[in-house]
N, CA and C atoms as a LAMMPS dump frame, in Angstrom:
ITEM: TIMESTEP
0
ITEM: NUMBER OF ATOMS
420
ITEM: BOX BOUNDS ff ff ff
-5.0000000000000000e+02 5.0000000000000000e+02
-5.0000000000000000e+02 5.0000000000000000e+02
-5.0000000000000000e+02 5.0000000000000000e+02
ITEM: ATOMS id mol type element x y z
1 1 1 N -391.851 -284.407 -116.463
2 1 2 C -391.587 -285.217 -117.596
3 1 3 C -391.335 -286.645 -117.115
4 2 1 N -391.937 -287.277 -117.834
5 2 2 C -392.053 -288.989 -117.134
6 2 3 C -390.667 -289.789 -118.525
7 3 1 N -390.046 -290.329 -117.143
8 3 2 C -389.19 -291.004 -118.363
9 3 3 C -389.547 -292.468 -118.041
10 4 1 N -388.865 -293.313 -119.352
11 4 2 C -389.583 -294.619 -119.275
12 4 3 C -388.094 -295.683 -119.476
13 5 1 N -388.463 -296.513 -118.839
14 5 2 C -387.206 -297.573 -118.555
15 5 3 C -387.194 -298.38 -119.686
16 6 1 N -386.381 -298.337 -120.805
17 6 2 C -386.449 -298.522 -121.582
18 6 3 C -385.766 -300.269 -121.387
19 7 1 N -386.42 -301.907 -121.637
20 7 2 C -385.728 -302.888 -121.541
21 7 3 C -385.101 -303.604 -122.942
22 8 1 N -383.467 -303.738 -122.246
23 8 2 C -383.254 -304.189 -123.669
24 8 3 C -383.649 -305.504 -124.364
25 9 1 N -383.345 -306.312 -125.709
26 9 2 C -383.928 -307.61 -125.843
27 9 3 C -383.259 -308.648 -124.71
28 10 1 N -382.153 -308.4 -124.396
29 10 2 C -380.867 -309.45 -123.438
30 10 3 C -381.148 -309.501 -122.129
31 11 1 N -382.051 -308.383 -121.601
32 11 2 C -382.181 -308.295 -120.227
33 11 3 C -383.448 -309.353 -119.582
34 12 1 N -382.595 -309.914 -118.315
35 12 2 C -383.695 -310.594 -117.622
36 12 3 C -384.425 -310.416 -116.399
37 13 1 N -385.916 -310.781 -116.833
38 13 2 C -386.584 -310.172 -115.411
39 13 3 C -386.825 -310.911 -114.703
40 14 1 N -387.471 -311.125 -113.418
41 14 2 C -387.739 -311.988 -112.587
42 14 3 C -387.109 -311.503 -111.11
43 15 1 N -386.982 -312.154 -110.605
44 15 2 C -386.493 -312.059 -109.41
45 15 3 C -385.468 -313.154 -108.91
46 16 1 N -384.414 -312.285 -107.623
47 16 2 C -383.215 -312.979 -107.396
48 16 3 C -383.783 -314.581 -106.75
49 17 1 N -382.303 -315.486 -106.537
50 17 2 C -382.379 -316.11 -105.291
51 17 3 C -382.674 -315.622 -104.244
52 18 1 N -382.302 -314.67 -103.628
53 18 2 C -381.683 -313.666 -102.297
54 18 3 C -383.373 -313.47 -102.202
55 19 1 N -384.113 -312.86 -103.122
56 19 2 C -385.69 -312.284 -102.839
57 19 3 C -386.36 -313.516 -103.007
58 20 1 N -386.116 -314.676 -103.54
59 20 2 C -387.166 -315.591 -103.293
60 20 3 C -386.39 -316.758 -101.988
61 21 1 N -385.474 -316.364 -101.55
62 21 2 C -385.545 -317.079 -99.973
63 21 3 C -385.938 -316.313 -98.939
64 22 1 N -385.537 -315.134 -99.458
65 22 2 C -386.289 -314.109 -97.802
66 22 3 C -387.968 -314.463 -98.25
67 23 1 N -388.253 -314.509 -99.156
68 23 2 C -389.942 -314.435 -99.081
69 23 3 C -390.498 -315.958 -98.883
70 24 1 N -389.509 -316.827 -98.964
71 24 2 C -389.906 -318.407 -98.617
72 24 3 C -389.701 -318.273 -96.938
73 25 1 N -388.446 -317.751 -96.37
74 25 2 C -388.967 -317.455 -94.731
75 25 3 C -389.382 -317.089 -94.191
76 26 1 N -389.798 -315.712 -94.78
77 26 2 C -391.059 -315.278 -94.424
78 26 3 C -392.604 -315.987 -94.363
79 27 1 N -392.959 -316.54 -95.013
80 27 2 C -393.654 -317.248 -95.561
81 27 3 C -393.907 -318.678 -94.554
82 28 1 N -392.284 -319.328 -94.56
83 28 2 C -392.722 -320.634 -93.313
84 28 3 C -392.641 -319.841 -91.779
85 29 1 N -392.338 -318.692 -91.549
86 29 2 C -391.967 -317.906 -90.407
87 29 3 C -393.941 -317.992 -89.905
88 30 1 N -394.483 -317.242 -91.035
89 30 2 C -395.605 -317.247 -90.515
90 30 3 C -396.984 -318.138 -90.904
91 31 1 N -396.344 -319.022 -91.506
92 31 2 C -397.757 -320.631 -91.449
93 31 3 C -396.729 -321.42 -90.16
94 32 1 N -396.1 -321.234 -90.085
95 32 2 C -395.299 -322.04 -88.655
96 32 3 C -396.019 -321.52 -87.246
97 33 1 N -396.853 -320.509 -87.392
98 33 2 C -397.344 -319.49 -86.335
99 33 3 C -398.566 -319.811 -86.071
100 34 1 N -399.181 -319.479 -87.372
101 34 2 C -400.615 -319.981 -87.899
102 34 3 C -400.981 -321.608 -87.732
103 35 1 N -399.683 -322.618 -87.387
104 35 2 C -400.444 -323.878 -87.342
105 35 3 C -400.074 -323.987 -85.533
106 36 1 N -399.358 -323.087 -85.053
107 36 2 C -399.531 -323.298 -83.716
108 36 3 C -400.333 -322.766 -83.119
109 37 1 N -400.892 -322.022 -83.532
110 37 2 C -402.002 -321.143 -83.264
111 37 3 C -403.322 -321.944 -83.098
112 38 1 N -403.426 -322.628 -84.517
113 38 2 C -404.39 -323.529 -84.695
114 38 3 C -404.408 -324.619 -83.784
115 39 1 N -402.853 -325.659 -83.483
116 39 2 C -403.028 -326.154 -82.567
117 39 3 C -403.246 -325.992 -81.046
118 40 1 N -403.121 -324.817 -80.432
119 40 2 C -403.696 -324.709 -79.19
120 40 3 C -404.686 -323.865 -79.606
121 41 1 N -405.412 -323.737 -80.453
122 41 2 C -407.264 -323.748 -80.497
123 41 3 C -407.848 -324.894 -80.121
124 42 1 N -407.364 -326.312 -80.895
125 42 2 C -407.607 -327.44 -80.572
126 42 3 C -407.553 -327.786 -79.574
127 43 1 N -406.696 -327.811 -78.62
128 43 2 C -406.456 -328.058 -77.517
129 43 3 C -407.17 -327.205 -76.477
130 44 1 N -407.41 -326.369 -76.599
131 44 2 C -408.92 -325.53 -75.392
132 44 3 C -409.547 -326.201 -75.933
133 45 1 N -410.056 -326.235 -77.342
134 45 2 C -411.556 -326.843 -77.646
135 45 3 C -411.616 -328.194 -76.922
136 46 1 N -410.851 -329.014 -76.925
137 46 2 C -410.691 -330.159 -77.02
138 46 3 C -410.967 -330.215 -74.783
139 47 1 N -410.049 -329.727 -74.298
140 47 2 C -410.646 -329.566 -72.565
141 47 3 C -411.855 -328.914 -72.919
142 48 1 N -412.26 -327.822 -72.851
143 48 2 C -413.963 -327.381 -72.876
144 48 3 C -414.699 -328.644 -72.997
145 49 1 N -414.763 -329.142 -73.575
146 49 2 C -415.508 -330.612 -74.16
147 49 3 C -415.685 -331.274 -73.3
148 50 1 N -414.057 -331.777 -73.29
149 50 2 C -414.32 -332.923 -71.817
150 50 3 C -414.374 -332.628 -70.579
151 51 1 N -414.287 -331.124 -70.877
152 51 2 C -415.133 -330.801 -69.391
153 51 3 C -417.225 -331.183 -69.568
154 52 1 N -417.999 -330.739 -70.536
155 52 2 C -418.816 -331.158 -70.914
156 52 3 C -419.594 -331.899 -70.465
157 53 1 N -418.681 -332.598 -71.412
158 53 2 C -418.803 -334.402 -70.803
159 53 3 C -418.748 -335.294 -69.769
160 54 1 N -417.682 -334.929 -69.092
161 54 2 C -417.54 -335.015 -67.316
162 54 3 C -418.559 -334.708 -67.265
163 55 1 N -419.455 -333.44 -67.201
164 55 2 C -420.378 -333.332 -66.264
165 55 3 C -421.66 -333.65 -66.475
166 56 1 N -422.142 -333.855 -68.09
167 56 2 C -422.848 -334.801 -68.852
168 56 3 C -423.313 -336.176 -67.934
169 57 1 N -421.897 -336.926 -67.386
170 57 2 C -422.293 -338.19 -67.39
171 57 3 C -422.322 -338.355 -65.716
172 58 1 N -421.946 -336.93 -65.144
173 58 2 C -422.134 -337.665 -63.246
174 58 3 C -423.915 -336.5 -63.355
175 59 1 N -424.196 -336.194 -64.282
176 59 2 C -426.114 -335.402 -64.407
177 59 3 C -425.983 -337.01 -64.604
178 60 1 N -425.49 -337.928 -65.349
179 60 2 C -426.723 -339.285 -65.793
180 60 3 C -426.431 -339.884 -64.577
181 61 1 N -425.429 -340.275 -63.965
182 61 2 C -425.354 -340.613 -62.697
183 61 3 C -426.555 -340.712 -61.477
184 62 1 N -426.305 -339.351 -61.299
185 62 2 C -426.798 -338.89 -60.337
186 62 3 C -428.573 -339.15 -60.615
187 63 1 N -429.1 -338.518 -61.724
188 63 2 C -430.435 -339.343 -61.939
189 63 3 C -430.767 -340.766 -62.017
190 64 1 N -429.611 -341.27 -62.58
191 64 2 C -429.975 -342.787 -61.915
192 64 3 C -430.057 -343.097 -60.505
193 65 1 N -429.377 -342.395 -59.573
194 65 2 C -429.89 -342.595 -58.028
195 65 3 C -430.9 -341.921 -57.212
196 66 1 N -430.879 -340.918 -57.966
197 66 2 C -432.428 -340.053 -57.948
198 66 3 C -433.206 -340.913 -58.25
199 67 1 N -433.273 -341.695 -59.609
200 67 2 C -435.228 -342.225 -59.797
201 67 3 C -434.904 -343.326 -59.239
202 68 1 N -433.483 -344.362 -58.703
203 68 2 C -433.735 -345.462 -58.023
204 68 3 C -434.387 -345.5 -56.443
205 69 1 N -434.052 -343.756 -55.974
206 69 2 C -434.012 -343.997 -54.703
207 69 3 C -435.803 -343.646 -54.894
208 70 1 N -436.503 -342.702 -55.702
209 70 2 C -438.126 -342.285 -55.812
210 70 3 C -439.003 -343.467 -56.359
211 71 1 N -438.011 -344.218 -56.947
212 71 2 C -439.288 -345.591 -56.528
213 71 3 C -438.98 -346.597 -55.802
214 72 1 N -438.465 -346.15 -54.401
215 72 2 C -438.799 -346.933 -52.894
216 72 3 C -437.698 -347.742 -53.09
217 73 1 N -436.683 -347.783 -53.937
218 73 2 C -435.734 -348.902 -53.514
219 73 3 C -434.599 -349.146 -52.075
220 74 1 N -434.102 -350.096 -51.604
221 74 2 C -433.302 -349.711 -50.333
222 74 3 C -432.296 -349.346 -50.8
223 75 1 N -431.558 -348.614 -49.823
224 75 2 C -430.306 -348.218 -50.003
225 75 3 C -429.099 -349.261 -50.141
226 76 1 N -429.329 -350.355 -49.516
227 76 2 C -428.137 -351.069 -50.086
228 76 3 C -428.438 -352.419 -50.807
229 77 1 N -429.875 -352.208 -51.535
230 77 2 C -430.066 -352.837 -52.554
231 77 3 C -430.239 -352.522 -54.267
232 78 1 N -429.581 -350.975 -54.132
233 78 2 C -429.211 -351.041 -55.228
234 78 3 C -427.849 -351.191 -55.805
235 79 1 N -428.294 -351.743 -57.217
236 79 2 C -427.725 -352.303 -58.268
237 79 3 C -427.468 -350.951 -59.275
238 80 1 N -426.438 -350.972 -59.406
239 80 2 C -425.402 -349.731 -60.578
240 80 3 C -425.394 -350.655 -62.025
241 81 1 N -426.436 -351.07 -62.826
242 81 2 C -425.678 -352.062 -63.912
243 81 3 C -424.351 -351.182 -64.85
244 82 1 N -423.988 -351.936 -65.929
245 82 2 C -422.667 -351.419 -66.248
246 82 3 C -422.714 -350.026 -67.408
247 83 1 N -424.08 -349.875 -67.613
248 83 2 C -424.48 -348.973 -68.873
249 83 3 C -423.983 -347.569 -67.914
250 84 1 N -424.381 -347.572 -66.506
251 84 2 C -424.511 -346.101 -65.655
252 84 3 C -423.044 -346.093 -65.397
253 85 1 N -422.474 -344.925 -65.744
254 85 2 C -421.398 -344.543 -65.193
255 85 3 C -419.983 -345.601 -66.185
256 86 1 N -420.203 -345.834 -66.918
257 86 2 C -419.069 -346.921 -67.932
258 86 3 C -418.289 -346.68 -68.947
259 87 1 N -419.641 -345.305 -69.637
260 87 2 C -419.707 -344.673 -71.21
261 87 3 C -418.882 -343.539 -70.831
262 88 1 N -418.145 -342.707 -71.836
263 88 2 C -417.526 -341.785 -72.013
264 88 3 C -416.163 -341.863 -71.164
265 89 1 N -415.431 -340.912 -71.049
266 89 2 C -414.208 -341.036 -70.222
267 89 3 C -414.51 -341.441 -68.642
268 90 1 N -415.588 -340.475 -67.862
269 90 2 C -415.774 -340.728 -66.619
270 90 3 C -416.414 -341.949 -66.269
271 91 1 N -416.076 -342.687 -65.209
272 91 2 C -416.266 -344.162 -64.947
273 91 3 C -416.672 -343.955 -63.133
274 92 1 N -418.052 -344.926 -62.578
275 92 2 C -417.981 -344.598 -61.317
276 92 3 C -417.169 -345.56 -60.577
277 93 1 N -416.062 -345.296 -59.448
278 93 2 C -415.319 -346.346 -59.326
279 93 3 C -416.522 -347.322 -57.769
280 94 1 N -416.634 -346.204 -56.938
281 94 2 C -417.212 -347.326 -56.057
282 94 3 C -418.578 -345.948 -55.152
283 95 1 N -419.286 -345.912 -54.856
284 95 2 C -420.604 -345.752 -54.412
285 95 3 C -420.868 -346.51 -52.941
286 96 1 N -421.14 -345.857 -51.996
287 96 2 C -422.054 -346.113 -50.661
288 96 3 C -422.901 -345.138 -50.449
289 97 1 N -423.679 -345.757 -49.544
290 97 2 C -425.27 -344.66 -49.285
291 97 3 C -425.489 -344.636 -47.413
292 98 1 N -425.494 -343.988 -47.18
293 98 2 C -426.247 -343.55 -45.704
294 98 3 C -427.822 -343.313 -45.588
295 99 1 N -428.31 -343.383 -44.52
296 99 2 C -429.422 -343.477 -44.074
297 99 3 C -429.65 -342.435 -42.769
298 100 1 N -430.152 -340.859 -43.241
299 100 2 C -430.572 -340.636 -41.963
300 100 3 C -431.785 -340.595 -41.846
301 101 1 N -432.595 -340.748 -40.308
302 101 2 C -433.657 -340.878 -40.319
303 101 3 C -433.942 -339.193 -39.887
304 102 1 N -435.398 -338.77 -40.691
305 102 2 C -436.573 -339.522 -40.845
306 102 3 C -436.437 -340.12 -42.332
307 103 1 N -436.198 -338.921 -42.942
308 103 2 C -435.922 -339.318 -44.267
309 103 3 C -435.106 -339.05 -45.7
310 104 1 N -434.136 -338.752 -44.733
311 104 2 C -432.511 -338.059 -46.144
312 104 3 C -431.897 -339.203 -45.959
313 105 1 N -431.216 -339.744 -47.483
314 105 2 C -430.38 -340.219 -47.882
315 105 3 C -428.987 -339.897 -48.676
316 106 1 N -427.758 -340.266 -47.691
317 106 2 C -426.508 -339.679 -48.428
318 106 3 C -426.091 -340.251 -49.307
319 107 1 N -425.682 -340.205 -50.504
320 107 2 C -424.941 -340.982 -51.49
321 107 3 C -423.752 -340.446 -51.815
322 108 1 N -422.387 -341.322 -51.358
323 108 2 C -421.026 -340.82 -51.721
324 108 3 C -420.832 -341.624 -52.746
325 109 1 N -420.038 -341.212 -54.141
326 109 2 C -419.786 -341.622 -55.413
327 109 3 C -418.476 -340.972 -55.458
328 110 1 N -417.822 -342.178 -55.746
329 110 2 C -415.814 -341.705 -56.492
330 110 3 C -416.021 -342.188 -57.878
331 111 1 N -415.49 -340.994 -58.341
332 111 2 C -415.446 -341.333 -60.006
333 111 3 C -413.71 -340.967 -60.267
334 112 1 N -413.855 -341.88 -61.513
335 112 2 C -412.372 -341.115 -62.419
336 112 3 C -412.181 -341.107 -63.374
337 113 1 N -411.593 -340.348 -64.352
338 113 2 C -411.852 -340.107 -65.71
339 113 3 C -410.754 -340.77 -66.549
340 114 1 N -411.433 -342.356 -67.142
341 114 2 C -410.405 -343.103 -67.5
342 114 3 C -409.95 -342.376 -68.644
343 115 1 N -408.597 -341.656 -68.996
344 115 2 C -408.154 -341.328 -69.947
345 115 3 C -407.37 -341.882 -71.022
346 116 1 N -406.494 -343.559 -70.153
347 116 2 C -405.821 -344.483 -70.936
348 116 3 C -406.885 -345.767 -71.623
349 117 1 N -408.123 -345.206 -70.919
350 117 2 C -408.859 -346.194 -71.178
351 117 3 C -408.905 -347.954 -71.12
352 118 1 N -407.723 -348.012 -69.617
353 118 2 C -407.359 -349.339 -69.276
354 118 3 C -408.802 -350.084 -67.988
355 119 1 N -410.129 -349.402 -67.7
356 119 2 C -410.641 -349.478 -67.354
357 119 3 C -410.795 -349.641 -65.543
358 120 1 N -409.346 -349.104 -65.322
359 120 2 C -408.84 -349.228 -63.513
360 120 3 C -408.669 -347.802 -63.03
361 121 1 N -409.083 -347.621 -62.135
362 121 2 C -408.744 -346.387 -61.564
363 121 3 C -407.301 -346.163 -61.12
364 122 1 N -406.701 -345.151 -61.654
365 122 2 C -405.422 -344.91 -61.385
366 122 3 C -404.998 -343.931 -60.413
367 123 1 N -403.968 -343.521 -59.647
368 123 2 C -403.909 -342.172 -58.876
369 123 3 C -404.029 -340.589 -59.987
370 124 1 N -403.743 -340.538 -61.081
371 124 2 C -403.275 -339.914 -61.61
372 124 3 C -404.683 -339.17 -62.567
373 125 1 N -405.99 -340.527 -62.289
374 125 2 C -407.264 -340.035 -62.879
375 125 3 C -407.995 -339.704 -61.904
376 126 1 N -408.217 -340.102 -60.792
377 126 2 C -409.008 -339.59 -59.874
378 126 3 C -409.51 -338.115 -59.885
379 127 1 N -411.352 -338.399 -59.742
380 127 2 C -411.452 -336.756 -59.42
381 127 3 C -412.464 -336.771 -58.062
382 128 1 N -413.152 -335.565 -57.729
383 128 2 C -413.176 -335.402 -56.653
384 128 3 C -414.498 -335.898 -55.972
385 129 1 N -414.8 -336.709 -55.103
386 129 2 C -415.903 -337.353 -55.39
387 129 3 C -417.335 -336.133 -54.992
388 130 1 N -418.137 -336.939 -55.123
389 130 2 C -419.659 -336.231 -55.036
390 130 3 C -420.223 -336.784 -53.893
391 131 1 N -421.102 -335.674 -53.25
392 131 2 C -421.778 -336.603 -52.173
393 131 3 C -423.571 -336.115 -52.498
394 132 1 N -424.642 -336.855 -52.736
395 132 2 C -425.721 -336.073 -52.545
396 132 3 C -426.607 -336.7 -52.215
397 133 1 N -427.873 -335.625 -51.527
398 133 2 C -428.429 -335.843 -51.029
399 133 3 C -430.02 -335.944 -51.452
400 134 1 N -430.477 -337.208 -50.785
401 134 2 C -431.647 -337.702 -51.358
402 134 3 C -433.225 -337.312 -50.151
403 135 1 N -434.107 -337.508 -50.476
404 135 2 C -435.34 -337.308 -49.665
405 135 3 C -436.137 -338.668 -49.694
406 136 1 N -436.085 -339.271 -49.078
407 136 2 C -436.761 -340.422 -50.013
408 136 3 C -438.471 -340.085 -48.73
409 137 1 N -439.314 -340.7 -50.086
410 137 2 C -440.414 -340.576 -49.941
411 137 3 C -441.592 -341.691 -49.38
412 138 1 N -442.148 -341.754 -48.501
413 138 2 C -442.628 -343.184 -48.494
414 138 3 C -443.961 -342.527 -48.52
415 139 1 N -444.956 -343.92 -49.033
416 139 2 C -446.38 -343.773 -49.466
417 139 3 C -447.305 -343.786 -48.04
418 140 1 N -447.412 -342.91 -48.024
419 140 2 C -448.339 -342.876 -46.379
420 140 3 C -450.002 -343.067 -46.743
């Protein structure tokens, strides 16, 4: 037999204080979770990237001394203008080249990844430099 809760006209429904603050802390308990959550998503995404990118711009690098050195230029006549190595965070700070004979060329490159974007190499940006190696070709 089903009995039925009979309400009188005087009675009020709704809900307490007491049940609508436990369900308001509940509530910031877990979007307080959910936005930290979110923020270190951002933050991997955000390194992944500039890892990316780092390596984006010492590939443009490095082909710029690749096609300078394959069309016959000398080694210590090239010119870095300011477009190579300037753009994005990583910056090249200074570049020398070796000469072994018959015909490999070394190229050491220090880069650092301006992050304050004050355009100086700092101790604190430095990364690790690159060294590579070239073939250079002469027209026989």
């Amino acid at each position: 037999m089903k009995t039925m809760i009979s309400r009188r006209p005087g009675d009020r429904y709704g809900f307490s204080l007491i049940e609508i603050t436990i369900a308001t802390l509940i509530m910031g308990l877990s979007v307080s979770g959910l936005l930290t959550l979110l923020n270190y998503g951002q933050l991997r995404y955000g390194a992944i990237d500039s890892g990316w990118r780092q390596r984006q711009e010492l590939t443009r690098i490095h082909r710029f001394f690749r096609d300078a050195i394959s069309r016959g230029e000398n080694a210590g006549s090239i010119v870095v203008p300011h477009t190579v190595g300037r753009s994005g965070g990583v910056r090249l700070a200074t570049w020398s080249t070796s000469l072994f004979p018959p015909d490999a060329l070394f190229v050491q490159a220090r880069f650092f990844d301006d992050r304050n974007k004050n355009g100086r190499e700092e101790t604190s940006e430095r990364m690790p430099p690159q060294v590579w190696v070239f073939r250079v070709r002469n027209e026989r």
